[in-house]
C-alpha positions as CSV (number, residue, x, y, z in Angstrom):
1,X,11.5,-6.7,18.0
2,X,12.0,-3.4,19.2
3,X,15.5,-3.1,17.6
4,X,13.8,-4.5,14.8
5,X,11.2,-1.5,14.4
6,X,13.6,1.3,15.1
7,X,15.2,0.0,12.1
8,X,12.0,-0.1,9.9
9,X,11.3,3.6,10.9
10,X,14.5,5.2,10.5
11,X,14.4,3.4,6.9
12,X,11.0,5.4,6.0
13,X,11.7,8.1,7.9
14,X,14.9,8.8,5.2
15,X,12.7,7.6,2.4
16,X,10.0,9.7,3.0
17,X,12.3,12.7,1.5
18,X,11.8,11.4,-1.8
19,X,9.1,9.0,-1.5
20,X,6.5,10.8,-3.4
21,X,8.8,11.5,-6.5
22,X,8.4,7.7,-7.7
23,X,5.1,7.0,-10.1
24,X,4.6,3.6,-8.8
25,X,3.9,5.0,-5.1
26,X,1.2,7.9,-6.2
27,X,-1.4,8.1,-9.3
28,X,0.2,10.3,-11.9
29,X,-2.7,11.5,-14.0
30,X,-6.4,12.1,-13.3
31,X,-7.6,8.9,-15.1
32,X,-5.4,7.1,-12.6
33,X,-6.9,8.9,-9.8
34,X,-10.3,8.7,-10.8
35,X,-9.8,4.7,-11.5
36,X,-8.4,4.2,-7.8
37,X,-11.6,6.3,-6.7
38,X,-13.8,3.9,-8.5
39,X,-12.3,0.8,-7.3
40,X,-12.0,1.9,-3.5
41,X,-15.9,3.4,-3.6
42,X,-17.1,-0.3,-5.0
43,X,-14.8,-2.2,-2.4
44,X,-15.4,-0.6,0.8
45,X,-18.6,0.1,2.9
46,X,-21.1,3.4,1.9
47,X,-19.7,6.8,2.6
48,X,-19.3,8.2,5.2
49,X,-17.7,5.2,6.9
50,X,-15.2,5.2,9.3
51,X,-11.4,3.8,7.8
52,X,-8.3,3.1,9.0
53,X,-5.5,3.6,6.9
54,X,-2.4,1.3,7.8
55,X,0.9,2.0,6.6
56,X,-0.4,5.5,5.2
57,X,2.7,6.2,4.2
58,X,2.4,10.2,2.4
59,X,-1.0,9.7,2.5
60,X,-2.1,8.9,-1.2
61,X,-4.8,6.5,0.1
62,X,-6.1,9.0,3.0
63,X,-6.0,12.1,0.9
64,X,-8.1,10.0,-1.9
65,X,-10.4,8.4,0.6
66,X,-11.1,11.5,2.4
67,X,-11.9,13.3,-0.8
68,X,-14.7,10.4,-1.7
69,X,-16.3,11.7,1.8
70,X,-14.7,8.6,4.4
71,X,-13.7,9.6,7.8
72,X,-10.1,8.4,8.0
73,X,-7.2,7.8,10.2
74,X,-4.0,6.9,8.7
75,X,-1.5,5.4,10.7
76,X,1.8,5.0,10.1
77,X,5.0,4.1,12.1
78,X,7.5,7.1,10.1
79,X,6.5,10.6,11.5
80,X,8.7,11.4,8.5
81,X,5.9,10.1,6.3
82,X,3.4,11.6,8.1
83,X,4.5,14.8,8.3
84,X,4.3,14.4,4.2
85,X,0.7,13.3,4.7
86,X,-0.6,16.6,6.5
87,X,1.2,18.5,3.9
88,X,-0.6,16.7,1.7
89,X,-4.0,16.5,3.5
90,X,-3.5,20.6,3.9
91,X,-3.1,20.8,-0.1
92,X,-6.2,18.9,-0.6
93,X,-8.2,20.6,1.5
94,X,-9.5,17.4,3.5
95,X,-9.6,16.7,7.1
96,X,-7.3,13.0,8.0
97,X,-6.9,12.1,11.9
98,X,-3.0,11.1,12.3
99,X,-1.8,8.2,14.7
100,X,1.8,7.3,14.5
101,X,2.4,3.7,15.4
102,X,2.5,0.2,14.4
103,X,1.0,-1.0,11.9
104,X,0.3,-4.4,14.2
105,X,-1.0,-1.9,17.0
106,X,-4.5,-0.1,15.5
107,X,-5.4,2.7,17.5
108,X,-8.7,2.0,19.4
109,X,-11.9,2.5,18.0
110,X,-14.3,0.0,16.6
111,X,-13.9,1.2,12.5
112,X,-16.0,0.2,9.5
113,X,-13.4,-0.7,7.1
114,X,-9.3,-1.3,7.1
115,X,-7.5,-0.6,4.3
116,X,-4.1,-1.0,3.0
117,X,-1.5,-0.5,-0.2
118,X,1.6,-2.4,-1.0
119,X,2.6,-2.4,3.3
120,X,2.6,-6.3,3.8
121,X,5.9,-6.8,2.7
122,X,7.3,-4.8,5.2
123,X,5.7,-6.0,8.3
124,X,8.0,-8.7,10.5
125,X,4.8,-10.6,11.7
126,X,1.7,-10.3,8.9
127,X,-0.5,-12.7,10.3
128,X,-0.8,-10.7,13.9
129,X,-1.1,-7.8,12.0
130,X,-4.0,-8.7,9.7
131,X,-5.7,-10.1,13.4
132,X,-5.0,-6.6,14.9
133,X,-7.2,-5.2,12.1
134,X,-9.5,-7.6,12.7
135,X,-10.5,-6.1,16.4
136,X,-9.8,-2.6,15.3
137,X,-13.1,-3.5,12.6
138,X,-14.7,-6.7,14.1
139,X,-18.0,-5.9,11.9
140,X,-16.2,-3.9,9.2
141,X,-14.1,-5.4,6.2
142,X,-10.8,-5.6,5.2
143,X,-9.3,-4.7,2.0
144,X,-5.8,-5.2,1.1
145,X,-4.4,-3.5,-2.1
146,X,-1.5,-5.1,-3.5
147,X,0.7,-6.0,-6.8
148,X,2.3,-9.0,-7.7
149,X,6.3,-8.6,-7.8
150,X,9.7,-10.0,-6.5
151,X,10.1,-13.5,-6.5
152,X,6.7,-14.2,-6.6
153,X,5.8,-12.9,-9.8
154,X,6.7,-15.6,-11.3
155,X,9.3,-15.4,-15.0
156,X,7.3,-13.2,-17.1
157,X,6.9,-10.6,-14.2
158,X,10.4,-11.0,-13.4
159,X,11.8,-10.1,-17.0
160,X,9.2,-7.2,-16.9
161,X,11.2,-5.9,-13.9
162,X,14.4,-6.2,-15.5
163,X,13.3,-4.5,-18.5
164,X,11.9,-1.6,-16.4
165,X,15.0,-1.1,-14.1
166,X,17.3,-1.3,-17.7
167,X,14.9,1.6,-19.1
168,X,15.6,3.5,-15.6
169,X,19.8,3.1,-15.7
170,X,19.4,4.1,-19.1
171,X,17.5,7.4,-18.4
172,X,19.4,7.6,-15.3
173,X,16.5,8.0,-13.3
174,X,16.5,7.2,-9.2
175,X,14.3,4.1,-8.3
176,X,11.8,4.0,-5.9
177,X,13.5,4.0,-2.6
178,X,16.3,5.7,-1.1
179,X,18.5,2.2,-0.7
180,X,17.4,-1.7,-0.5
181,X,16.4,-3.0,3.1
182,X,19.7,-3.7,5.2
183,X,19.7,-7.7,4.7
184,X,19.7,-7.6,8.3
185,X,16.1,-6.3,8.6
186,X,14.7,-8.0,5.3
187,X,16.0,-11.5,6.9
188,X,13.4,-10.7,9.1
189,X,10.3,-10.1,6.8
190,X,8.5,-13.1,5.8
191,X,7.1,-11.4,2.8
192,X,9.9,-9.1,1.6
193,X,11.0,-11.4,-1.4
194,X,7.4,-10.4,-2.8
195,X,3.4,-10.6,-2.0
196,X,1.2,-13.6,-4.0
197,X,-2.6,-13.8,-4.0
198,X,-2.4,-17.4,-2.8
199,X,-0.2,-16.6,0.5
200,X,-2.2,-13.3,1.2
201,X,-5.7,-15.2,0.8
202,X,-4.5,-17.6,2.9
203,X,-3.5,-15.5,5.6
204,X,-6.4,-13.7,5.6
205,X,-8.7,-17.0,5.4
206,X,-6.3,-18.9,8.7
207,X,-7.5,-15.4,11.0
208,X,-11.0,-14.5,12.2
209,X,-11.4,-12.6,9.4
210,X,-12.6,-15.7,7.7
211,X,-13.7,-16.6,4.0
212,X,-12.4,-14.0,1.9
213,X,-12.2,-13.0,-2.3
214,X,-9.7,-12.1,-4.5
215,X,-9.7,-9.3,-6.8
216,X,-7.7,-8.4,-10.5
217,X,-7.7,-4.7,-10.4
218,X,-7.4,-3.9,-14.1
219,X,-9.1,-0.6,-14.2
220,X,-6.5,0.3,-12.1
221,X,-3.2,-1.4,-13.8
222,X,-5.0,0.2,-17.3
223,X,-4.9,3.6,-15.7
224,X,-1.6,3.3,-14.1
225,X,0.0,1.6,-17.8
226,X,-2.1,4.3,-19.7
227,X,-0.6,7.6,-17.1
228,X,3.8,6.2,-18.3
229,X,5.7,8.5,-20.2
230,X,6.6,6.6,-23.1
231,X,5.3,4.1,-25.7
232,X,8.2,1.9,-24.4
233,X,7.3,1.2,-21.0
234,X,3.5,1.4,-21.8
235,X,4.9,-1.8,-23.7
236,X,7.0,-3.1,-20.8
237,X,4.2,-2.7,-18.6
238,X,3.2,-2.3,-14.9
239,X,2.4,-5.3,-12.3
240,X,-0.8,-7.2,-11.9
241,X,-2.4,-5.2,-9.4
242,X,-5.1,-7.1,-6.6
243,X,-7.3,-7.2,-3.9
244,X,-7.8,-9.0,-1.2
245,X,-11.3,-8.8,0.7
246,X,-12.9,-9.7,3.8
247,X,-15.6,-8.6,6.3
C-alpha cells in the first residue's frame, strides 16, 4: 500500500504543474462560480462551519468555501498540489489550514461537514475512506461532489466523450492530465473505470454514515455548459454532475 501511494503522489505531484489549465478541474466564468457557491451554501451546514476538504487538490473547493465564510482545511496527499492551493488561497485573500496526507487518514478534529470533488476514483480503498470521514465528522455531514463518466456513463455519455476528446485533437489542445494512470496503479482502484450514483450511494449507505440522498446538480452542469468556448461543445455537452449526501 505504501508503494501503492508513493505512486499516486508522485502522479499529482507532476500533474499539479498543469492541473489548473484544464476547464473541467476549475469554474471558468463567474456564473460558474457563483452556481457552485449556491449549491455548496444549500448543501452543507450554516456558516461558519468547520470543513474538511479531502483531496483539495489546487484548492478550487477551499478557496470557494473559504470565501462563503467556512473554516477549512484542505487535505491533500501532493504537496505539489498544495503548494498551488496557498498560491491560490494567497490570491484570494482567504485564510485555508493545509494538512498533507491521506485522503483515508483525516487529520484530527471533530469537523462539521466533509466535502469532496471528483477524488473517489482515485482512492485504492473508498469504503475506509468514506468511514474515516465519518469519525473525522461523527455529527457533521458528508457531501460528495461527483460526475458521471468512464465506463459508467453509460453509451450516450460515452459518445459525448468521444466527441469532446475529437474536438480537443482537432484544436490540438492538451487534456486534463499530464499522462493516463500507469495500469499498474489503476489495477488497483476499484473506481477508476468511472463513479455511478448507485455504487457511491451504496457505499455511503453500507458505512455508519447511514441513509443518505442523491442529488442532480444542474445549476451547476448549466453553468459549467453555459462558461465553453464554442457553440460546438456547448452542443456536445458536459457530464451529469451529482451529489451524494449524508449526516
Amino acid at each position: 500500500m505504501t508503494e501503492l501511494r508513493d505512486q499516486i503522489r508522485s502522479y499529482w505531484d507532476i500533474d499539479s504543474a498543469t492541473y489548473d489549465r484544464s476547464r473541467s478541474h476549475k469554474p471558468q466564468s463567474a456564473v460558474e462560480l457563483a452556481a457552485w457557491g449556491a449549491t455548496l451554501s444549500r448543501l452543507l451546514p450554516e456558516r461558519p462551519a468547520r470543513v474538511l476538504d479531502v483531496g483539495a487538490g489546487t484548492g478550487f473547493l477551499s478557496v470557494l468555501l473559504a470565501r462563503l465564510g467556512y473554516e477549512v482545511t484542505a487535505l491533500d496527499l501532493s504537496p505539489g498540489m498544495l503548494e498551488h492551493l496557498k498560491e491560490n488561497a494567497a490570491r484570494a485573500g482567504v485564510q485555508v489550514a493545509i494538512c498533507e496526507g491521506d485522503a483515508g487518514e483525516p487529520p484530527a478534529g471533530e469537523f462539521d461537514a466533509v466535502v469532496e470533488r471528483h477524488l473517489v476514483w482515485t482512492l485504492p480503498d473508498p469504503a475506509t475512506a468514506i468511514e474515516a470521514w465519518r469519525q473525522a465528522a461523527p455529527r457533521g455531514r458528508l457531501v460528495l461532489c461527483e460526475g458521471l463518466w468512464g465506463a459508467k456513463g453509460g453509451t450516450a455519455e460515452q459518445l459525448r466523450q468521444r466527441c469532446q476528446s475529437g474536438l480537443r485533437r482537432l484544436r490540438r489542445e492538451p487534456f486534463d492530465h499530464h499522462a493516463e494512470y500507469d495500469p499498474a496503479v489503476s489495477t488497483q482502484l476499484p473506481l477508476c473505470g468511472g463513479t455511478s450514483p448507485e455504487a457511491l450511494l451504496a457505499l455511503v449507505e453500507s458505512s455508519s454514515w447511514g441513509a443518505a440522498r442523491l442529488e442532480r446538480l444542474r445549476d451547476v452542469e448549466w453553468a459549467t455548459r453555459l462558461a465553453l468556448p464554442s457553440a460546438i461543445d456547448r452542443l456536445v455537452g458536459v457530464p451529469p454532475r451529482f451529489a451524494v449526501v449524508a449526516g
